[in-house]
C-alpha positions in Angstrom: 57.3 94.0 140.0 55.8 90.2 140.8 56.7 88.7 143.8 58.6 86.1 143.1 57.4 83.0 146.0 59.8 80.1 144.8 63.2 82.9 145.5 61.2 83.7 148.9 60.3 80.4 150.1 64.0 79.1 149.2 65.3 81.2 152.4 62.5 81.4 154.4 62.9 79.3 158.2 61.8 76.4 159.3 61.0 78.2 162.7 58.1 79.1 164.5 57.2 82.8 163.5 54.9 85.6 162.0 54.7 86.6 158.6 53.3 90.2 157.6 52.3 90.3 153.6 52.4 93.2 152.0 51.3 95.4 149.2 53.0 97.4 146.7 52.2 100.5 148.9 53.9 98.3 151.4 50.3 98.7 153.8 49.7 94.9 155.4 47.6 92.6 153.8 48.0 89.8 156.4 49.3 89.4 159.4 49.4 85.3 160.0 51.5 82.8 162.8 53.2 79.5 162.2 54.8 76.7 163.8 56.9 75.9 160.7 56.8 79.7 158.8 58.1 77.8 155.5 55.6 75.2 155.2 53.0 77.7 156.4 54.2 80.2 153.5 54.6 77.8 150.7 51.0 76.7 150.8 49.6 80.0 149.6 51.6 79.6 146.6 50.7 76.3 146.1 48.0 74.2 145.5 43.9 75.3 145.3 43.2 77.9 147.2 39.1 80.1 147.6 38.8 83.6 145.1 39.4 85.6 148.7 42.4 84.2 149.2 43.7 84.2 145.4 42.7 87.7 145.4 45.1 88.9 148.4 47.9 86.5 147.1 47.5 88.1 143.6 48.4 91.6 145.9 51.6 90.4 147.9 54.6 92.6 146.7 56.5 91.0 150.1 56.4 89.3 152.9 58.3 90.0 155.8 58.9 87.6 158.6 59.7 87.7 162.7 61.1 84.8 163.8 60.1 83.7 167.3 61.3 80.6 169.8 57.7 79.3 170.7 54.4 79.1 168.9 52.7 80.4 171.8 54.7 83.1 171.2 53.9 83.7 167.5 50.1 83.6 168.5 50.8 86.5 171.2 52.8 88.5 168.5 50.6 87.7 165.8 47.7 89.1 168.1 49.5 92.3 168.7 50.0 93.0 165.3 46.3 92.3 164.6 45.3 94.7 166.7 47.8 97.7 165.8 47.6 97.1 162.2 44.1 95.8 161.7 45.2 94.4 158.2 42.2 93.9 155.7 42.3 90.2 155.6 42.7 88.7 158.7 39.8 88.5 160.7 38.7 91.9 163.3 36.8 91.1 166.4 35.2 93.9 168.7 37.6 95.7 170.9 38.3 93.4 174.5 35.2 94.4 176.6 35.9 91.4 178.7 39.1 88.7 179.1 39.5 85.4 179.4 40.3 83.6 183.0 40.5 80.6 185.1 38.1 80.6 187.6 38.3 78.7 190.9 35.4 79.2 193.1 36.1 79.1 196.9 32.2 78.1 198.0 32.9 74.5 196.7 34.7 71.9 198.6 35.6 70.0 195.3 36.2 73.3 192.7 36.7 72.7 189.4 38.8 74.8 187.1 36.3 77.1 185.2 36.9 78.9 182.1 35.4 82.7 182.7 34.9 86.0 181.3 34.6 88.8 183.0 35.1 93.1 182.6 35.9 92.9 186.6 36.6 90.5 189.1 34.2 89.1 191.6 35.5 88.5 194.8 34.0 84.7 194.6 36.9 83.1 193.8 40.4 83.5 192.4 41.1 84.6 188.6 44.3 83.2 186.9 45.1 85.4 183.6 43.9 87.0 182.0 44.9 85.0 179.0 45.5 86.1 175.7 42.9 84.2 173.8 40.0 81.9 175.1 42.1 79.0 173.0 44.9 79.5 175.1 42.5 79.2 178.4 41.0 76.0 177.3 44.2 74.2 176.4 45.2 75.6 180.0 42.8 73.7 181.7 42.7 70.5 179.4 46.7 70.1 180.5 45.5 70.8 184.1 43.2 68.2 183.8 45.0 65.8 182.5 47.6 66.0 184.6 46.1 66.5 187.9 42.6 64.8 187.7 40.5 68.6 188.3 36.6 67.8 187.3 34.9 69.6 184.6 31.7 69.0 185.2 29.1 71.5 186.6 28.5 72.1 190.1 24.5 70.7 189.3 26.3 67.8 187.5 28.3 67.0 190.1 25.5 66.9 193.0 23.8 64.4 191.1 26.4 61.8 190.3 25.8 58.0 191.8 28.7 56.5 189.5 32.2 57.8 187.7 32.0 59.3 184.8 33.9 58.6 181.6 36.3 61.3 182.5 37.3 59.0 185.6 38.2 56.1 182.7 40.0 57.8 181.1 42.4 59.2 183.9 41.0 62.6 183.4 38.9 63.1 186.8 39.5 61.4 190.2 36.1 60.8 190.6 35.5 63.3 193.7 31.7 63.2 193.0 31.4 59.8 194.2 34.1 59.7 197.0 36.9 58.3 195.3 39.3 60.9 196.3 39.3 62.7 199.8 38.7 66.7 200.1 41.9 67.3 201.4 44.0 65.5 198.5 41.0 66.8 195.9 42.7 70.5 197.6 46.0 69.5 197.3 45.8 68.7 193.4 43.7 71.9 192.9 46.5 73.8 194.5 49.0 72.3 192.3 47.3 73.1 189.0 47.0 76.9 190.0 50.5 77.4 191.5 51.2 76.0 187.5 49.2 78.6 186.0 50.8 81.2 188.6 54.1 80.4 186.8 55.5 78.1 190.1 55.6 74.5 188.0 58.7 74.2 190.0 57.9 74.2 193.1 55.3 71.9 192.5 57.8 69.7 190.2 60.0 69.5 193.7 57.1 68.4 195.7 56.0 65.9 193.7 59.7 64.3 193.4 60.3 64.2 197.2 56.3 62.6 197.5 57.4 60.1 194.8 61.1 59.3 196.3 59.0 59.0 200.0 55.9 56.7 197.9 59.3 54.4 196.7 60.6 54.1 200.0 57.4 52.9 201.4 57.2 50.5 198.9 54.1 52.2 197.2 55.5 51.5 193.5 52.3 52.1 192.0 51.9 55.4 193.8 55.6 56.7 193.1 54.8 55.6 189.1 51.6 58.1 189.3 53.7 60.7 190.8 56.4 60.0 187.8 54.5 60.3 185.3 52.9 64.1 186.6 57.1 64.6 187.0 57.3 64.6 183.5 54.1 66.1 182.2 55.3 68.8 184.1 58.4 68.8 182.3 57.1 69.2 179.1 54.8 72.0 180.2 58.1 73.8 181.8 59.6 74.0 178.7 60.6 77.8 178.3 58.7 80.8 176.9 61.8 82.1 175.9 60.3 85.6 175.0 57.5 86.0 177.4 59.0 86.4 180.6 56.6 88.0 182.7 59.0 91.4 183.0 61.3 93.4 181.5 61.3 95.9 178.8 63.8 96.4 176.2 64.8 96.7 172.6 67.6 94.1 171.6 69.7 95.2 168.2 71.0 92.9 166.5 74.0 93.1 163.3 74.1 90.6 160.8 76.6 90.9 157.8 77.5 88.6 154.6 79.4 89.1 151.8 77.6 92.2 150.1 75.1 92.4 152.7 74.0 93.8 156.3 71.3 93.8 158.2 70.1 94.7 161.8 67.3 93.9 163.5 65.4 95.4 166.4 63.2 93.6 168.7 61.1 95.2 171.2 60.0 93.4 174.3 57.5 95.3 176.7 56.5 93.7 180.1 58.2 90.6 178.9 56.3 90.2 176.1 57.7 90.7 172.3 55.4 93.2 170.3 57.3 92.9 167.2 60.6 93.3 165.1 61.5 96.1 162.9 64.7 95.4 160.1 66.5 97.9 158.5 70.0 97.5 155.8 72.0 100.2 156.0 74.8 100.7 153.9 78.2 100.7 155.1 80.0 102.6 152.6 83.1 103.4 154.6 83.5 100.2 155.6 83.3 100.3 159.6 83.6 98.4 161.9 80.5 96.6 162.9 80.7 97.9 166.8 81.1 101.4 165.1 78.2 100.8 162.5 76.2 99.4 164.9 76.3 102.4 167.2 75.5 104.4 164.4 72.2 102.8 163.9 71.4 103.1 167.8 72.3 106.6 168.1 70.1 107.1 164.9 67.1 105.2 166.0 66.6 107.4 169.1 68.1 110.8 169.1 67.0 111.0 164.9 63.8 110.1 165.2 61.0 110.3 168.2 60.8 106.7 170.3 60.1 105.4 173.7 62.9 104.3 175.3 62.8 101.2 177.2 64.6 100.9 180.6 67.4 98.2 178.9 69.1 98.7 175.5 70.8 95.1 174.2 73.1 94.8 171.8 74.9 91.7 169.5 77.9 93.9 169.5 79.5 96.2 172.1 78.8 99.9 171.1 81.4 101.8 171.0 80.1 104.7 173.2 77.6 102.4 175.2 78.4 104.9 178.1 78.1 107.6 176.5 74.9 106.6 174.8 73.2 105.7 177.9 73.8 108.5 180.1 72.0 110.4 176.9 69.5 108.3 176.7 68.9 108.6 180.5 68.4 112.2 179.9 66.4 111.8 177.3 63.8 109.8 178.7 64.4 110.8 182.5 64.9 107.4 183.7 68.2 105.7 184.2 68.8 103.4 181.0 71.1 100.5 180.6 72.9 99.7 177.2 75.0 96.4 177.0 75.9 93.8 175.1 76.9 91.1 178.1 73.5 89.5 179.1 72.6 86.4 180.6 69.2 84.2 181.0 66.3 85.4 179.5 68.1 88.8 178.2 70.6 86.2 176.4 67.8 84.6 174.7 66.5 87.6 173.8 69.5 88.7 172.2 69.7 85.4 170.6 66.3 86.0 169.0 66.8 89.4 167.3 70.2 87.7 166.1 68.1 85.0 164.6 65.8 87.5 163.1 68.6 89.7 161.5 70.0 86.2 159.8 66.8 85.4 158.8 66.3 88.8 156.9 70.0 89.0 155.4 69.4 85.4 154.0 66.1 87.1 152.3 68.1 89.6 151.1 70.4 88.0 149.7 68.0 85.2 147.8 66.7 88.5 145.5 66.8 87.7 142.4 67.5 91.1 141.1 71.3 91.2 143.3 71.5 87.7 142.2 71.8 88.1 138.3 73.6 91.7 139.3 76.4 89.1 140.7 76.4 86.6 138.0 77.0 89.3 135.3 79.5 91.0 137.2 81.3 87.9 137.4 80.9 87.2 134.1 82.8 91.0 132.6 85.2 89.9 136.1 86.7 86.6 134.0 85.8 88.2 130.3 83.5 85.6 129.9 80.8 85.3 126.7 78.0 84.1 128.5 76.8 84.3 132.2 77.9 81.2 134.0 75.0 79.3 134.7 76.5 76.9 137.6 79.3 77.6 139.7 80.4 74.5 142.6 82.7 75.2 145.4 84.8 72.6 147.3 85.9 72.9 151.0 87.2 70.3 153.5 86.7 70.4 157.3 88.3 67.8 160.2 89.4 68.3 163.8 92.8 67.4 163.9 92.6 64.7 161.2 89.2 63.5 162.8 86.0 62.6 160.4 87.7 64.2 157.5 84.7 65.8 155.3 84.5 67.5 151.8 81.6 69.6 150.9 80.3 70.1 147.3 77.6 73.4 147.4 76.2 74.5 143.9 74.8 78.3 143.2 72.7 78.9 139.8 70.8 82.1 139.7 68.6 81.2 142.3 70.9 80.9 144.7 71.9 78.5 146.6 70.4 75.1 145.3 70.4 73.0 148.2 69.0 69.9 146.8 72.5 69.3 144.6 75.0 70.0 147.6 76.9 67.1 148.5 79.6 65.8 151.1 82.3 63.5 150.7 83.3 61.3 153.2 86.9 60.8 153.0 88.8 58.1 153.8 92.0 56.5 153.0 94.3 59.3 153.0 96.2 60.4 156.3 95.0 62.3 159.0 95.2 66.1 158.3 96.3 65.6 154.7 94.3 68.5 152.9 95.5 67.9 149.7 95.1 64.2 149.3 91.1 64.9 150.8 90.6 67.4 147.9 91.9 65.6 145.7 89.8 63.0 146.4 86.6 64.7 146.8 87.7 66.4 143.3 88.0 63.2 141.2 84.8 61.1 142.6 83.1 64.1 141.8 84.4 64.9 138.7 84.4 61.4 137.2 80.6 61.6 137.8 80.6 64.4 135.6 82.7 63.1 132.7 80.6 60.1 132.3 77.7 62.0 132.8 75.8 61.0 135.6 76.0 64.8 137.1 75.4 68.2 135.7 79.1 70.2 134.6 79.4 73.1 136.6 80.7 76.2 134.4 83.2 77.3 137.1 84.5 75.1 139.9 86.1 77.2 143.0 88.2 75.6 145.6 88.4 77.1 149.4 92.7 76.1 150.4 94.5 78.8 148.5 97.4 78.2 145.6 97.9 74.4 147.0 94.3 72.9 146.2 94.2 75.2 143.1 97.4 73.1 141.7 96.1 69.6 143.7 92.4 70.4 141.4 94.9 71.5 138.6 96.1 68.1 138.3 93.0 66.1 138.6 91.5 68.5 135.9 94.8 66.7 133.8 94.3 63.2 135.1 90.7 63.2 134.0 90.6 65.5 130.4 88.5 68.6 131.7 88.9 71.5 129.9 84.9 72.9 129.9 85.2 73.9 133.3 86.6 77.7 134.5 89.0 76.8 137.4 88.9 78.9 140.5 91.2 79.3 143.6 90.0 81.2 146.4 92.8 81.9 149.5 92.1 84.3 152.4 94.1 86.8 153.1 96.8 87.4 156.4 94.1 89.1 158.7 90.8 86.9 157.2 89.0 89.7 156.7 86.4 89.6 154.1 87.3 91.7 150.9 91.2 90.5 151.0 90.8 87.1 149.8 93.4 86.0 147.0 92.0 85.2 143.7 93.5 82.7 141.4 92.0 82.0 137.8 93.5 78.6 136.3 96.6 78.7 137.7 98.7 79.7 140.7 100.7 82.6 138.7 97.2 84.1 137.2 95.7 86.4 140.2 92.4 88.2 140.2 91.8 91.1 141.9 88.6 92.6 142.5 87.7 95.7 144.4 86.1 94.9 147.6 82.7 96.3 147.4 82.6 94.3 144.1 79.1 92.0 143.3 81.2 89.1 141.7 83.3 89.1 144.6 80.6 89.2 146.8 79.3 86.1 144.7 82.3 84.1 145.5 82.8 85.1 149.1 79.4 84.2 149.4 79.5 80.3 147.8 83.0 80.1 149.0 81.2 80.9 153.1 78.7 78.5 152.2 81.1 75.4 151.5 82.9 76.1 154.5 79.6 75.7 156.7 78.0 72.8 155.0 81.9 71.2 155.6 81.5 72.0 159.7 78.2 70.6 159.4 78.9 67.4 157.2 82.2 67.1 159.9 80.3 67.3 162.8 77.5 65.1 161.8 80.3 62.3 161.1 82.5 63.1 164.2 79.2 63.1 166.7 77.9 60.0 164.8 81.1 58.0 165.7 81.3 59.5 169.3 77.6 59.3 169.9 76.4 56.8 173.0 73.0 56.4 174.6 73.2 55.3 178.1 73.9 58.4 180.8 77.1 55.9 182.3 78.8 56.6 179.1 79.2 60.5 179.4 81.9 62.0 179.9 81.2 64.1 183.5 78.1 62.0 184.5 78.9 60.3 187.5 76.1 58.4 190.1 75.5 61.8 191.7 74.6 63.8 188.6 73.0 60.2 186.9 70.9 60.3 190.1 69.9 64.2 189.4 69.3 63.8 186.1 66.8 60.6 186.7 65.4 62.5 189.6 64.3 66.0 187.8 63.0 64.0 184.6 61.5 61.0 186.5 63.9 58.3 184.5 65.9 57.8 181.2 63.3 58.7 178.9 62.4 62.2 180.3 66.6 63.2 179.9 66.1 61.7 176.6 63.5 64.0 175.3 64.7 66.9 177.4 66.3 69.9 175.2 70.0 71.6 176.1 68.2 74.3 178.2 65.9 71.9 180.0 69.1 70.0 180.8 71.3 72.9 182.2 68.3 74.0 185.2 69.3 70.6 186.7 71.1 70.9 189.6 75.1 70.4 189.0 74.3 70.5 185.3 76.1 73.8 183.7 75.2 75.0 180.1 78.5 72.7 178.5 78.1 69.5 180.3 74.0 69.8 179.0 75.4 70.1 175.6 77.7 67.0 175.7 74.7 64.7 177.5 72.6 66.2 174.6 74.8 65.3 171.9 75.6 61.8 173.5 71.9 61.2 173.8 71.0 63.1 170.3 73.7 63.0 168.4 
């Protein structure tokens, strides 16, 4: 069967990640990295490309993506996969006979910081890594240098310089060849750039801000501004490696589930460090719970089948028999192992990660074209149709409490989702929580488009509300002369649980009922789940927009003592400014919540 790249690339993430492509014997081709994995993946399918690379797109039968927080942690991952797999395509170097460190010798009063190989370590000096590839050293030591002034030169370079060197101009050297900086502060900076690559950016952050608040005191403006600016350098270079940690080992399990779909994903992490991501669908015939289905799949993945256990087992739902589970799994591997679900820090953001990933792989699922025209034909012999519907549009509407009322318009063909004709519907005019007056008036702006042409007909138009906005679309269906369009009314059931929706066709009086594990109900639950979250996102946008501010005074919770805080751990507005919701909440008196309101006040 041919791999079909425009269904792929419609679901594929915008995130950073690595892609494994695959043959029809499903042995890897490729193993590549990416800072945006769909733009990286739609350019082998587009575009001139050499005969090599032609030939191995010509093999692909899949591709199958991990999606990770980092870039730096795709390129470790993608590294690691290189070397277990050792796919045909990507390039083999010679097993690691020697590593890549930083080197700082301690027979030089001025060291510089010295990219090194070595099988052992001297005892001339101290060795920071090693590092995972001799790119990762050098961009190491070009951020060292550029934020703390370390030379670069070579020792006989430096014995031999009268006069600065372009380096010094451009504020990448302090010049200690020529005397411009003494050996004690030359020491001091050196210090600083290794405690960095040691992993202790903080404590050298702190130092920094009391030397710049005691330069400001003293008047020394021009000193305090050089010590602001390595403030936030520093900051950018702290942002988090949210997967390599430095420690812990565990496999996190995630569950995902859609409308006619599941997914879990399984994410190792050894020593801190993710080696990879394994996805499996089962089926879930009997319709369990997820908690129960979930424990299932972990009682299956170890006590079925042979594999290490680490010391931590994380969950996205709590297992049923997590106890029970555990204390077998400590026998097993004779070493106490924990399994839980309640996680915090980097265990949380681990979690978070194999939760992406399992999304990620149900949306792929799901974008098959083979399930999708399974769907559309079942919904076709569902309403007795002649043809296949070709375009079906579904309505929601989404406010908070009457606030920034929003309508949403998403279209499906057999594709999929077809993002590029989705539409909100800013709604205005009508009273605050008024439902039926929104859809009503989403309905006819839309829908007059239609009749005079300027937009495509959809072949059956759902709306998300129940027996009320199937009689509100009713009437403008009346009002404006539609009769081509198939009329559809989706309510959800008394518990909202997927499978018991209410069906309407036409008319209030005229249900549908479909079995639950049907594909043209899994069509509709799926469209109908997809209007509801492009509503919350078109509300939110519009309710953030109107609420949005820029100056920290403005914020809710920010008064001079966490203003002061703020200014002080980012060295001034425009560091808070570009800092993200986790950089936020390390600030002292700055908890996870009120991080995301000064993001969103800042960001919108």
């Amino acid at each position: 069967m041919t791999f079909d790249a425009k269904q792929f690339l419609s679901s594929v993430s915008t995130s950073p990640g690595v892609y494994r492509m695959l043959d029809e014997q499903s042995n890897t081709l490729y193993v590549g990295k990416a800072k945006r994995l769909k733009a990286r993946l739609a350019s082998y399918f587009r575009g001139q490309l050499n005969t090599k690379t032609q030939a191995m797109v010509g093999r692909i039968a899949d591709v199958q993506v991990t999606v990770t927080r980092t870039e730096t942690e795709a390129l470790l991952l993608e590294q690691t996969l290189i070397k277990q797999l050792r796919p045909p395509y990507n390039i083999l170097l010679r097993d690691d006979k020697s590593y890549p460190f930083v080197f700082v010798t301690d027979r030089h009063p001025y060291p510089a910081l010295e990219y090194k190989r070595a099988r052992q370590r001297s005892d001339d000096g101290r060795y920071l890594g090693p590092y995972p590839s001799s790119g990762a050293v050098r961009e190491s030591l070009a951020l060292m240098q550029k934020i703390f002034h370390i030379r670069n030169c070579e020792d006989s370079v430096f014995a031999h310089r009268s006069r600065p060197c372009l380096q010094y101009q451009i504020q990448r050297c302090s010049a200690p060849c020529v005397d411009y900086i003494s050996a004690e502060d030359y020491q001091r900076d050196v210090e600083h750039a290794v405690m960095c690559l040691e992993g202790k950016s903080e404590n050298v952050t702190q130092e920094l801000m009391e030397a710049m608040e005691r330069a400001s005191q003293a008047l020394n403006f021009e000193e305090a501004a050089r010590l602001r600016d390595q403030v936030q350098q520093l900051r950018q270079l702290q942002q988090r490696q949210f997967v390599d940690t430095g420690g812990g080992d565990a496999d996190i399990f995630a569950l995902a589930q859609r409308p006619g779909a599941l997914g879990v994903s399984v994410l190792s992490v050894r020593d801190g460090r993710l080696l990879g991501a394994r996805h499996h669908t089962p089926k879930n015939d009997l319709d369990l719970p997820l908690e129960t289905l979930l424990t299932e799949v972990v009682s299956q993945y170890y006590f079925g089948q042979p594999h290490n256990v680490p010391s931590e087992v994380i969950t996205s739902h709590p297992l049923d028999d997590s106890e029970l589970i555990a204390e077998a799994l400590t026998q097993q591997a004779g070493k106490r192992i924990r399994v839980t679900s309640q996680v915090r820090g980097h265990r949380a953001q681990w979690q978070q990660l194999a939760i992406t990933n399992a999304e990620q792989q149900l949306a792929s699922q799901l974008a098959n074209q083979t399930q999708l025209t399974q769907r559309f034909t079942a919904l076709q012999k569902a309403l007795g149709l002649e043809e296949t519907p070709q375009r079906l549009e579904c309505f929601d509407i989404s406010h908070s409490h009457g606030e920034a009322t929003v309508a949403s318009c998403v279209v499906f063909d057999h594709q999929g989702p077809r993002k590029s004709d989705y539409r909100h519907f800013r709604i205005e005019g009508v009273a605050a929580g008024d439902d039926y007056a929104a859809m009503q008036q989403a309905l006819t702006r839309r829908l007059k488009r239609v009749k005079s042409g300027e937009a495509v007909a959809p072949d059956i138009l759902i709306v998300d509300g129940g027996k009320g906005q199937l009689n509100m679309a009713r009437e403008v269906f009346k009002a404006l002369e539609i009769t081509n369009i198939i009329l559809l009314g989706v309510a959800k059931g008394t518990t909202r649980k997927a499978g018991l929706e209410s069906l309407f066709l036409e008319t209030a009086d005229n249900p549908l009922d479909l079995d639950p594990a049907s594909p043209a109900l899994h069509l509709i639950q799926h469209i109908r789940d997809e209007s509801h979250r492009f509503a919350i996102a078109g509300h939110r946008a519009q309710r953030d927009k109107a609420r949005r501010t820029s100056t920290l005074q403005d914020i809710p919770g920010i008064g001079p003592k966490r203003r002061r805080e703020l200014l002080r751990f980012f060295g001034g507005l425009q560091g808070v400014q570009k800092a993200s919701r986790d950089e936020l909440a390390r600030v002292p008196g700055i908890n996870a919540s009120l991080a995301e309101c000064i993001y969103r006040a800042l960001n919108g």
